[in-house]
N, C-alpha and C positions, 0 to 999 in steps of 0.2 A: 187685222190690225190696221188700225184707221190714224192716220197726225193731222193736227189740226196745226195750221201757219199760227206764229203767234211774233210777239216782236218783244227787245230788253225791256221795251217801255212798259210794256204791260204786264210783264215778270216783273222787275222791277217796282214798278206803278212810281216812278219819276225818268226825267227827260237824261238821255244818254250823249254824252260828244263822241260819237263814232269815230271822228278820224284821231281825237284822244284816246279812243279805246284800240283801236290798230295800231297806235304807233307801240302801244304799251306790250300788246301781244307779239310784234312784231320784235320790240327787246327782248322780252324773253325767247323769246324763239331762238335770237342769236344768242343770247348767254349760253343755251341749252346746247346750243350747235357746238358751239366754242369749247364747253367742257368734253361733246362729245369724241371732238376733234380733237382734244388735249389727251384724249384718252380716260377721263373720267368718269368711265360709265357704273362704276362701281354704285358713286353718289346717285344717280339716278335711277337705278336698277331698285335702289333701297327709299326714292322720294316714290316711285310707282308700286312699290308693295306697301309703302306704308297709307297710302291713298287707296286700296282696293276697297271697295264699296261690300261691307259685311265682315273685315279682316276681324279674325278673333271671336267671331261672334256664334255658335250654334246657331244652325239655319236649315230649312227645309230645302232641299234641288232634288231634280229631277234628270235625269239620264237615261238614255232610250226603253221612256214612257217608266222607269222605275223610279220611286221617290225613296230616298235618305237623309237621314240630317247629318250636318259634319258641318264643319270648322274650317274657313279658308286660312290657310298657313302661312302659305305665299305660292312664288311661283321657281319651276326650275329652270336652269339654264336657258333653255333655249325657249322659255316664254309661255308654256304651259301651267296653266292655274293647280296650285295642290290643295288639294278637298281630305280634311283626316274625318274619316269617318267616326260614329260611335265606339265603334269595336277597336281605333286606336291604327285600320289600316290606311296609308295615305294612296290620293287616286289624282291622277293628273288629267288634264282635260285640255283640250284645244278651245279655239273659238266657237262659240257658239255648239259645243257638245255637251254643256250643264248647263241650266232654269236653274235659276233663282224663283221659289215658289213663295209667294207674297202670304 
């Protein structure tokens, strides 16, 4: 697997104010901090499941070298991704232990 450098401007394809865009990353970052410190992790816990990339969706992955389709659900407690399979059983997975197969 090969990455090519690339920059906003040309994702974008218009001109970026970087130290506008840090200062902006840099609030939320404290906001995030702040709830986390407030003890709010609940709210967060549910902005990062609702942003998982294929949530809800029937999808083909792969886990050591087998493929199955299933549905990501969410994730449990301690951060583990849940995968419900076809057959309705759920399967939880660490980092990088399921492909996502395009």
């Amino acid at each position: 697997l090969t990455y090519t450098a690339t920059s906003l401007t040309q994702i974008l394809q218009r001109e970026v104010d970087l130290t506008l865009l840090l200062g902006e990353i840099c609030e939320h970052l404290e906001k995030t901090y702040l709830k986390i410190k407030a003890g709010n992790v609940s709210a967060l816990i549910e902005t990062y499941v609702a942003n998982l990339y294929r949530l809800g969706t029937v999808a083909k992955y792969s886990h050591n070298c087998e493929v199955f389709e299933g549905e990501i659900v969410g994730v449990t407690a301690s951060g583990l991704l849940k995968i419900q399979t076809q057959n309705g059983k759920i399967m939880t997975f660490g980092f990088k232990e399921v492909s996502f197969l395009h």
